[in-house]
N, C-alpha and C positions, 0 to 999 in steps of 0.2 A: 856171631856176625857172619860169617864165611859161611856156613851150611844153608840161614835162614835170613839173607838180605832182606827181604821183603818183609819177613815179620821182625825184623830188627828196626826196621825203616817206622813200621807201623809205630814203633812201642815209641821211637826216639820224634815222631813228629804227632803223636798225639795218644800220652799216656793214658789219660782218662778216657779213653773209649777202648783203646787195647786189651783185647780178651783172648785168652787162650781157655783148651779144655772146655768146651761148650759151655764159653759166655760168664768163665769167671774172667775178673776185672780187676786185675792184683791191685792197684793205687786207691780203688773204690774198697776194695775189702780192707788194704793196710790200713788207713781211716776209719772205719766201722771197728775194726779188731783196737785201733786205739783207745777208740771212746769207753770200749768196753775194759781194757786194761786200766786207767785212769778211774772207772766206776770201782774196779774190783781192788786197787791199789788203794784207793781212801775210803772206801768201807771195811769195815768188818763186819755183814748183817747188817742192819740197821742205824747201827752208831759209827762214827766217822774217827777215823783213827789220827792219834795225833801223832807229832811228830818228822822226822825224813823218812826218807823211801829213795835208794840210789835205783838209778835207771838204768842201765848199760844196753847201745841199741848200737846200732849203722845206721848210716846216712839218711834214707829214706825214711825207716820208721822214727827217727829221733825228729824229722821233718812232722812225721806226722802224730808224735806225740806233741811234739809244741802248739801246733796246728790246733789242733780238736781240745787241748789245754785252754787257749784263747777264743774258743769258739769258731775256729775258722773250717770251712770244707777240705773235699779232695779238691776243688781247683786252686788252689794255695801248691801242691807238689810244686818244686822246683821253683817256689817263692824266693827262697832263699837256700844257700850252701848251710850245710851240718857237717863241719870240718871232720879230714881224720883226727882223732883223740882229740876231738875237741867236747866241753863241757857245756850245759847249759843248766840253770835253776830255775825252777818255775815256782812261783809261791802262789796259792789259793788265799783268796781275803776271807778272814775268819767270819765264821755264821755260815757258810754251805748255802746249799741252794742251784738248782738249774742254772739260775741269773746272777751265777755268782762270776764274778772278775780273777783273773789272774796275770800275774805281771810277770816279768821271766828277762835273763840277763845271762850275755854270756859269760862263763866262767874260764873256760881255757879255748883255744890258745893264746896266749899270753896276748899276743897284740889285738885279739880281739875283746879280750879281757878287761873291759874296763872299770868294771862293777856297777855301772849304771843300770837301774833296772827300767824295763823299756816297759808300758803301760798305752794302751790306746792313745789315738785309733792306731789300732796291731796291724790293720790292713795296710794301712798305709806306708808304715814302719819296715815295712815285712817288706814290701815292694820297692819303697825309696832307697832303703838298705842295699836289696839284692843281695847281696853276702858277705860275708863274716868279714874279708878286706876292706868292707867298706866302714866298719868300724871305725 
């Protein structure tokens, strides 16, 4: 922040267009690199694996694994808080598919913790919520 106001300025008042290093787009890649982790986490090849799968991320990517989970873009960043050590589950409706649903619920911390699993419209949810307090 001290060295580089201006590009601090840039990133904090408009992440999605923020590029460094001639024109990469950290929040536009973080999202592209999730979809592809969530492809490579429930395949194996061909066949779709069963099962859990624990995730362990930070703030952003955990934002952006939920995100592209439920189909939603990069402009979803900073929809919502991804608490420190906080948890989230996201479940896949069985049968796969491009067009397929996933529902997701927070798991810790505690008071956000309710175990109700949240299901469209996600857009909506994600925005009316605003963050894990508002639990």
């Amino acid at each position: 922040m001290g060295e580089a106001p201006d590009t601090y300025a840039a990133w904090k008042d408009s992440p999605l267009d923020f590029s460094i290093d001639n024109g990469f787009r950290p929040i536009v890649e973080l999202w592209a690199r999730a979809r592809v982790a969530w492809e490579t986490m429930r395949c194996d090849g061909a066949a779709e694996v069963d099962g859990l799968t624990l995730v362990v991320s930070h703030n952003a990517c955990g934002q952006a694994l939920i995100c592209t989970a439920l189909g939603l873009d990069e402009t979803h960043f900073r929809s919502f808080d991804f608490p420190n050590c906080g948890a989230a589950e996201v479940a896949f409706e069985a049968g796969g598919g491009k067009g397929e649903q996933a529902r997701w619920r927070w798991r810790l911390p505690a008071e956000a913790g309710d175990g109700q699993w949240r299901t469209g419209p996600v857009e909506q949810q994600l925005l009316d919520k605003g963050s894990v307090s508002g639990y």
